[in-house]
N, C-alpha and C positions, 0 to 999 in steps of 0.2 A: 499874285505870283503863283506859278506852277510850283506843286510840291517835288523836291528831288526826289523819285523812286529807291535811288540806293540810299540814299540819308533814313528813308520811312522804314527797309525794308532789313538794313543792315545796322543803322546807327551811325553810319560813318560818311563823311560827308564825300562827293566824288570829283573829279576834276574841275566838273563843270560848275561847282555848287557856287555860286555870287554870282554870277554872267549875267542873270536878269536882273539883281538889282543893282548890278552895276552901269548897265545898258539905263535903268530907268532914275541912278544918279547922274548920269553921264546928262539926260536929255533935260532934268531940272539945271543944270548948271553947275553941277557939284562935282568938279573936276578932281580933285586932289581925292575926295571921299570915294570917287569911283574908282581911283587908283589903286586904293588902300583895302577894296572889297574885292575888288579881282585885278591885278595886277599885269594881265593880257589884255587889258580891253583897249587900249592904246594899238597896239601892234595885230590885233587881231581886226581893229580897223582899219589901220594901213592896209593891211593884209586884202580885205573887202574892199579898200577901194581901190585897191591895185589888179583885186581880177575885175571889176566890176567893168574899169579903164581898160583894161587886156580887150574886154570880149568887143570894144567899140575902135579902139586904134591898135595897128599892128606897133609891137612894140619890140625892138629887136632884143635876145636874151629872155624872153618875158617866161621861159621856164627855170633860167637858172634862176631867176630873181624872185618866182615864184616858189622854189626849192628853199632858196636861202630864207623870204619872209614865215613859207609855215617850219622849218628848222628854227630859228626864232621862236617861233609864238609856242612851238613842244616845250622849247628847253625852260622857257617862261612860265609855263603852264605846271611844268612837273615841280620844276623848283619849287614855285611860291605853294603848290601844293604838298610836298615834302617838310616846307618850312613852316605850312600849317599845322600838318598832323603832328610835327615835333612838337609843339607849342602846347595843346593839347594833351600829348605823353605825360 
């Protein structure tokens, strides 16, 4: 795994800190566990295969829907990182 630059550099972990091994529990089958390590990676796959699908059919609305998935995956993203660093405190 890549080391996280702000974790080495500052101590503190950063938004993105679990994303790869959550992506590489996700791909052994370890569903729940990928959940519990980063908490976007569900929606942040929606997310991916919803522009992936965008860029091959036209899809009407495909910007509010694309608005609405990455507003999702911020408020996801800061949360469960805010609920990190509390836990931590």
């Amino acid at each position: 795994m890549l080391p996280c630059l702000n974790k080495q550099l500052f101590g503190i972990e950063c938004l993105g800190c679990g994303i790869q091994r959550a992506t590489a529990l996700l791909f052994k089958g370890e569903f729940i566990a990928a959940f519990k390590m980063y908490p976007a990676i569900y929606s942040l796959l929606l997310l991916a295969v919803f522009l992936i699908f965008s860029l091959f059919y036209k899809i009407q609305h495909a910007n509010r829907y694309k608005i609405v998935l990455i507003a999702i995956n911020v408020i996801i993203i800061v949360v469960s990182y805010v609920l990190k660093m509390n836990k931590y405190l």
